[in-house]
Every structure is written in C-alpha cells, then in structure tokens.
FIRO-479456 format. One record per residue: y, z, x of N, C-alpha, C in turn; residue in one letter. Coordinates in pm, whole numbers, padded with zeros to 5 digits, always signed. Example, Ala and Ser with C-alpha at 12.3 -4.5 7.8 and 13.67 -1.06 7.14 Angstrom:
2
-00569+00780+01319-00450+00780+01230-00330+00780+01320a -00225+00708+01285-00106+00714+01367+00003+00787+01290s 
! end
This chain:
235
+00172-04366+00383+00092-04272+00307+00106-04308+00160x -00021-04360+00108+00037-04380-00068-00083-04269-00131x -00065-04332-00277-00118-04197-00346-00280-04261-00397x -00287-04174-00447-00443-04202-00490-00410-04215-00629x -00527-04287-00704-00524-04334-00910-00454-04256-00991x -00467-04087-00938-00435-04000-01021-00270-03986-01027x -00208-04064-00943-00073-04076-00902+00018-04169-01000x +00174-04126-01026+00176-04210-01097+00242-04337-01015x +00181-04496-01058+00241-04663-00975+00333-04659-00913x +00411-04584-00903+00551-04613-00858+00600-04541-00755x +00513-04450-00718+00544-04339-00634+00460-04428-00479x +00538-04407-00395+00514-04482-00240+00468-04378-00132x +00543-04271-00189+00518-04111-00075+00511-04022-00152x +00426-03923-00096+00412-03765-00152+00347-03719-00084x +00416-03552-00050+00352-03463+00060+00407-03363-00010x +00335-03212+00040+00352-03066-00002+00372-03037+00197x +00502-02952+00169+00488-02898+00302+00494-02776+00285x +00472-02758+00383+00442-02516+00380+00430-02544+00523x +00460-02402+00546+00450-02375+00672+00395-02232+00727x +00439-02171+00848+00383-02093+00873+00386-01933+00865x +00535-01911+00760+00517-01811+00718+00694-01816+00675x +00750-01747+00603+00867-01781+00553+00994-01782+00623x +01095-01855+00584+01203-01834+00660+01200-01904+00822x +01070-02013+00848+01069-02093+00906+01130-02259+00956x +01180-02275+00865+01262-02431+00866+01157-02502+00763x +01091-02485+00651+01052-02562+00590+01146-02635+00454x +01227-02592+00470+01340-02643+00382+01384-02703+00464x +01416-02667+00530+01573-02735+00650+01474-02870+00688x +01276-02900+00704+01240-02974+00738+01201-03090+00605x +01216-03018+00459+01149-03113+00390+01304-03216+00351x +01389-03152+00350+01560-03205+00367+01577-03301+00456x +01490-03310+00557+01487-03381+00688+01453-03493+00660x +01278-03482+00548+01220-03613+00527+01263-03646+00426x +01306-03606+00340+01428-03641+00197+01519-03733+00255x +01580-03708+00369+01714-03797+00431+01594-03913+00472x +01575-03933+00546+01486-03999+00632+01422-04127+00546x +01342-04017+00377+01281-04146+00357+01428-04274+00229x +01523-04134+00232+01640-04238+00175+01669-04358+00223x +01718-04291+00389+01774-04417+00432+01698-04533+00496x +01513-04502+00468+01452-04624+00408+01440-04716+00315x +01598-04639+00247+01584-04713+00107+01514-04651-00042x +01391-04533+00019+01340-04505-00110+01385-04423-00210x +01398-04441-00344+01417-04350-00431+01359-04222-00390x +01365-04137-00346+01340-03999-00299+01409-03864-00381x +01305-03762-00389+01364-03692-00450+01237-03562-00434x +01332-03417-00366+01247-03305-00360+01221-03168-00470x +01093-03125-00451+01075-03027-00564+01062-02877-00489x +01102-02820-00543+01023-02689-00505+00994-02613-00651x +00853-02582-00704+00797-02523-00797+00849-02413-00846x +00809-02326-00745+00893-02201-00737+00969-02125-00599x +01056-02107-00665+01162-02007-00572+01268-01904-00594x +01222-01822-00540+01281-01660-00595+01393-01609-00513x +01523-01591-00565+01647-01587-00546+01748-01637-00553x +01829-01629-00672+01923-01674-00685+02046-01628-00693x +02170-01720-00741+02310-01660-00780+02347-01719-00888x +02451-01637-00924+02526-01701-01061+02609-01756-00968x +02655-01930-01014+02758-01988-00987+02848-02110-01101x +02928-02097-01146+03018-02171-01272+02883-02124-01370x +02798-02038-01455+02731-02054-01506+02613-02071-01530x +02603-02116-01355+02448-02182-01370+02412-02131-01192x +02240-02047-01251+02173-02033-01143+02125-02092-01021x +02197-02091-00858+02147-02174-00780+02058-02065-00679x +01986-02197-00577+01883-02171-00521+01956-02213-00366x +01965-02129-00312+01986-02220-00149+01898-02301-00151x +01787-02319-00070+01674-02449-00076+01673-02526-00211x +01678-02510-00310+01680-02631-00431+01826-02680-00395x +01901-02633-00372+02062-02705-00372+02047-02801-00236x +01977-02747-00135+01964-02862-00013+01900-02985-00068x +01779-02909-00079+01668-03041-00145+01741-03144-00227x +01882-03101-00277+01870-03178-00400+01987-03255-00348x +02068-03202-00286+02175-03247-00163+02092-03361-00081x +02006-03349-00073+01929-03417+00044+01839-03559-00013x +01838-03546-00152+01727-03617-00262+01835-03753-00292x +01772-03887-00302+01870-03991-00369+01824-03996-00564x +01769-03917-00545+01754-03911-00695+01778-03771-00775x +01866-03757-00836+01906-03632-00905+01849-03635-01071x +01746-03526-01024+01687-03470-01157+01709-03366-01181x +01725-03316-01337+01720-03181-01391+01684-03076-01276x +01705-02969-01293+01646-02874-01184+01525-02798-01283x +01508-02803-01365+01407-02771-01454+01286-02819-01422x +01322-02977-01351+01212-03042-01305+01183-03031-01138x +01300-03027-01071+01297-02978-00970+01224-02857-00901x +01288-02778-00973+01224-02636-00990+01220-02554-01114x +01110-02548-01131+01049-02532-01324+01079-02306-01293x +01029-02335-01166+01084-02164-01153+01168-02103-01094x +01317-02091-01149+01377-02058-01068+01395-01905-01070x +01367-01805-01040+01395-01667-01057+01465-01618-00962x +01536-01462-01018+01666-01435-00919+01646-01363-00813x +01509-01261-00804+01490-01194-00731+01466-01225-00591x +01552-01244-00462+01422-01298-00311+01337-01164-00292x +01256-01192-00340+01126-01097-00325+01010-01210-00348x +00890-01139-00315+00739-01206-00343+00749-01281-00464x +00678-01413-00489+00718-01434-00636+00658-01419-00734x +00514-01332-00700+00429-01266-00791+00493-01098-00862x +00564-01062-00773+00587-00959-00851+00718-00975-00891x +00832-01050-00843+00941-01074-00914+00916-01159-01091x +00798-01227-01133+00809-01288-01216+00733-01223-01289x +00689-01090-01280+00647-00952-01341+00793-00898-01394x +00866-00860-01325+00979-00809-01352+01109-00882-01434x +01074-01048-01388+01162-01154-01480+01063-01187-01627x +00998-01143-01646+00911-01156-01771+00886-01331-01714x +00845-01383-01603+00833-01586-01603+00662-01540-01613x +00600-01652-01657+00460-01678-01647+00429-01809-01540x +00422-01796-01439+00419-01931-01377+00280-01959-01385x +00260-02082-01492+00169-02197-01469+00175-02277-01392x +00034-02299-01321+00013-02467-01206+00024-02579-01292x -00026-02587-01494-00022-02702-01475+00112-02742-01570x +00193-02654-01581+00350-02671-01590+00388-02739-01451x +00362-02665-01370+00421-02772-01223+00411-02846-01223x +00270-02888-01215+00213-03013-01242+00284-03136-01308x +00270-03086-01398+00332-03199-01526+00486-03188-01499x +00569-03118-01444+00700-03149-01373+00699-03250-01242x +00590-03234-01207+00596-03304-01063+00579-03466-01128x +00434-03466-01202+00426-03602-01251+00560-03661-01350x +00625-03599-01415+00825-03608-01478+00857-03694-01334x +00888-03608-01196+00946-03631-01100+00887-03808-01053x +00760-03779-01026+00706-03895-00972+00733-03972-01028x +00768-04029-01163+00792-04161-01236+00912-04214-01238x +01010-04127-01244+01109-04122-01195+01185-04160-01021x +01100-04143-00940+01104-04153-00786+00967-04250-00726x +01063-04301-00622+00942-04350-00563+00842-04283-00423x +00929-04148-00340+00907-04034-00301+00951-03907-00353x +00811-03830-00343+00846-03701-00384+00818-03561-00248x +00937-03497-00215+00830-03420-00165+00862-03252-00187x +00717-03172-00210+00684-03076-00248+00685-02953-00156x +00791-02879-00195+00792-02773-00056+00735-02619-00132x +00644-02577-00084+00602-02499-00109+00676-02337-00063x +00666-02239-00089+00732-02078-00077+00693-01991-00010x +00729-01935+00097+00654-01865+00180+00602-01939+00309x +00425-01876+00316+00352-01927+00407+00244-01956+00307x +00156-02006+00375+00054-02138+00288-00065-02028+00176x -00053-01913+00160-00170-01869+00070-00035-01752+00041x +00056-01731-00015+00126-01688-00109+00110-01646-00270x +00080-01532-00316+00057-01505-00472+00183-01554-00536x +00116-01614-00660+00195-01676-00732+00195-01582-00896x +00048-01564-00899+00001-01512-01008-00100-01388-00938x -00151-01320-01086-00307-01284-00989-00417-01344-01016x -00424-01499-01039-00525-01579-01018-00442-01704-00960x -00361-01710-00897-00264-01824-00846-00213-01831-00744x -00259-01868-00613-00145-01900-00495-00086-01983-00451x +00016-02012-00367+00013-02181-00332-00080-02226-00222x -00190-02222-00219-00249-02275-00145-00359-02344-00242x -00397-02252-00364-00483-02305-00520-00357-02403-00579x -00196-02436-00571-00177-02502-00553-00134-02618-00510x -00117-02644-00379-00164-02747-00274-00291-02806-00287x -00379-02736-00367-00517-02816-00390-00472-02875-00526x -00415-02798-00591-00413-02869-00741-00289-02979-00729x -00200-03008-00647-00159-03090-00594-00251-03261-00546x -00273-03189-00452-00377-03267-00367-00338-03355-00298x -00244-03323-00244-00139-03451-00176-00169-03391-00030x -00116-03506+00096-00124-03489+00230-00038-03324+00219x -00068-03305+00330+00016-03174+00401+00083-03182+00514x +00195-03134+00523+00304-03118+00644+00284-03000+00682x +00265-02969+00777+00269-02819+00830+00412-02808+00902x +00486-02673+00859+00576-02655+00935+00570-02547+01039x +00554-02530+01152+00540-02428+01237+00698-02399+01296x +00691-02296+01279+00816-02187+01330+00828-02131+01509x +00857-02193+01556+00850-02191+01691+00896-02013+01775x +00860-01962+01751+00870-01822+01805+00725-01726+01864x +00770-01620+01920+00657-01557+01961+00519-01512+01843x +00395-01548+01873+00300-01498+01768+00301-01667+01650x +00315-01751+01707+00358-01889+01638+00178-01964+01614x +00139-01884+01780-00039-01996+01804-00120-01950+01706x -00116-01803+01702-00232-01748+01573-00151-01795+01404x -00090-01788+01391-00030-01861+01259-00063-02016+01230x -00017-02044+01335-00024-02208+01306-00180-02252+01295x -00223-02187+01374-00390-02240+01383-00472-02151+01254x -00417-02026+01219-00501-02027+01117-00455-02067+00991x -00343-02131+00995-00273-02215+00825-00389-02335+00852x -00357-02396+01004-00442-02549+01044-00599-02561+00961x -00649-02415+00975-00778-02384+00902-00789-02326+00786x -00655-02280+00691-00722-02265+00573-00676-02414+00539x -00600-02481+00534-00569-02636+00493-00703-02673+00476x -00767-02714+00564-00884-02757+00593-00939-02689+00464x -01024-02549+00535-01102-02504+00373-01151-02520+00256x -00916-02542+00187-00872-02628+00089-00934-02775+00081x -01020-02812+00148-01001-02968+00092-00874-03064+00151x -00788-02990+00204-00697-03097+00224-00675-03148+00343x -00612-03280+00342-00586-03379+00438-00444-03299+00499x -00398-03251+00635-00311-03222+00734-00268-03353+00798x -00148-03431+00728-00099-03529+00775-00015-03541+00892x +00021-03430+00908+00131-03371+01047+00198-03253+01027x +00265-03199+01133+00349-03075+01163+00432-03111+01277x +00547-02998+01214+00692-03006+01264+00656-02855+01327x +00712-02890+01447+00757-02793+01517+00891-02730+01478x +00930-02614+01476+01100-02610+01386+01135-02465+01547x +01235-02456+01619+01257-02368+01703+01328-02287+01578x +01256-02177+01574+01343-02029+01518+01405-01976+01606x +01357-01925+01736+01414-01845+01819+01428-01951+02001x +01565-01931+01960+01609-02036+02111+01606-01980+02231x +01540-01845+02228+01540-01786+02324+01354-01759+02386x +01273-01816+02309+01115-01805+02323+01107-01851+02436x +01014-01787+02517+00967-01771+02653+00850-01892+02615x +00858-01916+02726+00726-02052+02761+00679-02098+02596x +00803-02145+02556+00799-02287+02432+00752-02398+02456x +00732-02464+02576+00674-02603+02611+00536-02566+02640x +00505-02478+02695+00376-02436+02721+00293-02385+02580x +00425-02353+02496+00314-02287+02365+00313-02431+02258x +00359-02539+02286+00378-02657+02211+00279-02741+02268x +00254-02737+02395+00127-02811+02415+00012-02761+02394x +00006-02643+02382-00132-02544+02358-00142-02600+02181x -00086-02617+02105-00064-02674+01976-00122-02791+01895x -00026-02868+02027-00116-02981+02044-00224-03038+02045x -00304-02955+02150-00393-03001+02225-00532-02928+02083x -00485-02847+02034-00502-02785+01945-00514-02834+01788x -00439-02939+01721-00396-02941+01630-00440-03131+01623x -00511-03123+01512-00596-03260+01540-00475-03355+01472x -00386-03343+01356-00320-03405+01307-00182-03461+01430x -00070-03508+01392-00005-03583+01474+00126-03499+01487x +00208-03417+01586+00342-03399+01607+00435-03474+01522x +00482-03446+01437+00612-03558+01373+00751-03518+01449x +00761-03415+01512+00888-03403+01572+00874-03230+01640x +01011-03232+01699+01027-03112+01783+01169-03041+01704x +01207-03002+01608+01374-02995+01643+01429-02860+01660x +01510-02859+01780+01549-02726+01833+01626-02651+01750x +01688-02549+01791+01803-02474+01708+01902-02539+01698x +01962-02621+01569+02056-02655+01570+02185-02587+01525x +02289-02631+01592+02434-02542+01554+02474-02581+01402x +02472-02692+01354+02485-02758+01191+02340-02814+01161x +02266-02685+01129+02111-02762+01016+02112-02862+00943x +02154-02963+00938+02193-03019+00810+02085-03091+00793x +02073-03177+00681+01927-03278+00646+01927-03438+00782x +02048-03416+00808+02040-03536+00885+02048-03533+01068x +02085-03447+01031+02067-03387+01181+01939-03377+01208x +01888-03283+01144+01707-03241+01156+01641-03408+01156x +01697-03467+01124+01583-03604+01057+01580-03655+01172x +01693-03666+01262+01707-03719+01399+01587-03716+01460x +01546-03597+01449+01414-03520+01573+01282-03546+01499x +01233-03651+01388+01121-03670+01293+01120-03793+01295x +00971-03832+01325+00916-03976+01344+00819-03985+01190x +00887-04055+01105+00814-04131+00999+00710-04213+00998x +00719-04303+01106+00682-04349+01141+00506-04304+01191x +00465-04260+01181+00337-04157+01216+00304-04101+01019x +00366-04107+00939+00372-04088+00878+00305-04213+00719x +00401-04303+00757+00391-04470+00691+00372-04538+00735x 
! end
C-alpha cells in the first residue's frame, strides 16, 4: 500500500483504523500492525489525534493507547506529535474539550501527521471511538478519515449485535470516499454464541479482505495480536 503525491517520499505505509464502536481492540490492533510492520524492518511509528483520558504520571500526562502505540512504534516522537490532543477526561471528546478549554483542529492534525510522516517510513492512524464520532460541532472522525484520505482498517469487535455495526461503518466508509483496505476481526466476548457463523456472514458480506481473526487473548500485547494478522494482503 503506498501513498499518493500528497504524501510525504518517504513514507511506504499509511492507514487510519477505526472500528466498530469503542473499546473494541482497535488499539490493541493498530499495536499489532506497528509490531508487524517493524519487524519488516520499517521505520514505523503510531498516532492517535485525539484521545480523552488521562493520568498524571512523574509529571507528565499519559494515555493508555498512546503509551501502547508508542511502546509498539520503532520510532519515538514527541507525543505532541503523536497525539496533538491529549485531554484528561474518558468521556466523548467533543464535550470534554468544551470543558478542557482544547480547540481541536483537523488541520493541526494534519500537519502533525505530515511532522510524523517525514520522520517515518509507516504511519498508522488510529482513530477514537467508532467511525463518525464528534470531535467538534463541525468535526468528526469520519470528516477526518476523509481529510486524511488514507486506506482504512476496519476493526470489528466480535460480540453480539457486531453484523449491524460492522456493515453499517462498511457503508459509511464508502460514502466517505474512502478506500476499505481490510478488517480485523478482534473477539471481545469469548463467550459469543455462533462466532464462526457470524464471521462468515461478514465475510461473505464485506468486499475488502479479512487480515486476521484474533481471539481473546490472556497477554494483549502488540506481538501477540500481530501473530493472528496477515500483512501480507496488505503490501
């Protein structure tokens, strides 16, 4: 997958993943392809724009998902650039950045992402929530995933009520203009009744390509998950 003119030379990969609604494995999956496209060797390195909740730790505000991503990244950048928004609240991040006085601009992201890209030769972009999330009240991430404009990973959350989610993210993607390069299946619940049956219905369903299956694992880690993800379908 390479980039198009507007990209900056040096960059080999870039994808925005989102998924199907929050608290799905889209961290635990973009960590996955962070490892993955390392130990291809590439300068790699993940962003997330914005993300709401944090802690004080020695001083300085962390993010569970930015600390993976960045755990997971062979290239360590500022987190400013990483994540240009970090706010403390886990709440919505339209109304927490009401309450943090933040103004989140797209083309502040933007211009962090292009920082990132010159710097790296993969980038990848994990988006907050599920795929049409308020950002602003003229801003979601799905306005930017377009202002992006990069392939898309879909992450689907493997639990009950998974087919109407997944298929209607599958169609606002589309909508958007954008190219659906693949989706991860991620098991949330290890206990879902007829999971093979709701993975082929998906399938059969879902014009882009399966990149992997990965079940509930006992240690999430970036490399574990990467195990169960074919790149390869990918590059």
């Amino acid at each position: 997958m390479t980039q198009d003119s507007a990209h900056p030379s040096m960059l080999r990969f870039s994808c925005f993943v989102t998924g199907t609604d929050t608290e799905i494995g889209k961290t635990l999956v973009s960590s996955a392809l962070l490892h993955a496209l390392g130990q291809r060797g590439l300068r790699s390195v993940g962003m997330k724009p914005v993300a709401a909740g944090a802690s004080l730790q020695g001083g300085e505000w962390h993010n569970e998902d930015v600390d993976m991503l960045n755990a997971a990244s062979s290239v360590k950048l500022p987190v400013a650039l990483v994540s240009p928004y970090l706010m403390r609240t886990p709440a919505a991040p339209h109304i927490v950045a009401v309450h943090e006085q933040v103004s989140i601009s797209g083309a502040h992201i933007l211009d962090c992402y292009a920082q990132l890209a010159r710097q790296a030769e993969a980038v990848v972009v994990e988006g907050v929530g599920g795929f049409c999330v308020p950002l602003t009240d003229d801003l979601d991430t799905a306005d930017l995933a377009q202002q992006f404009a990069l392939p898309v990973i879909l992450v689907v959350g493997m639990r009950l009520g998974c087919l109407s989610h997944a298929l209607l993210t599958v169609e606002a993607i589309a909508a958007r203009g954008l190219t659906l390069a693949g989706w991860v299946a991620n098991t949330v619940d290890a206990d879902m009744q007829y999971a093979e049956e709701n993975l082929q219905a998906l399938s059969r369903r879902i014009a882009a390509p399966l990149l992997g299956h990965i079940p509930r694992l006992s240690e999430p880690t970036s490399a574990a998950a990467a195990s169960y993800l074919n790149l390869n379908l990918l590059m």
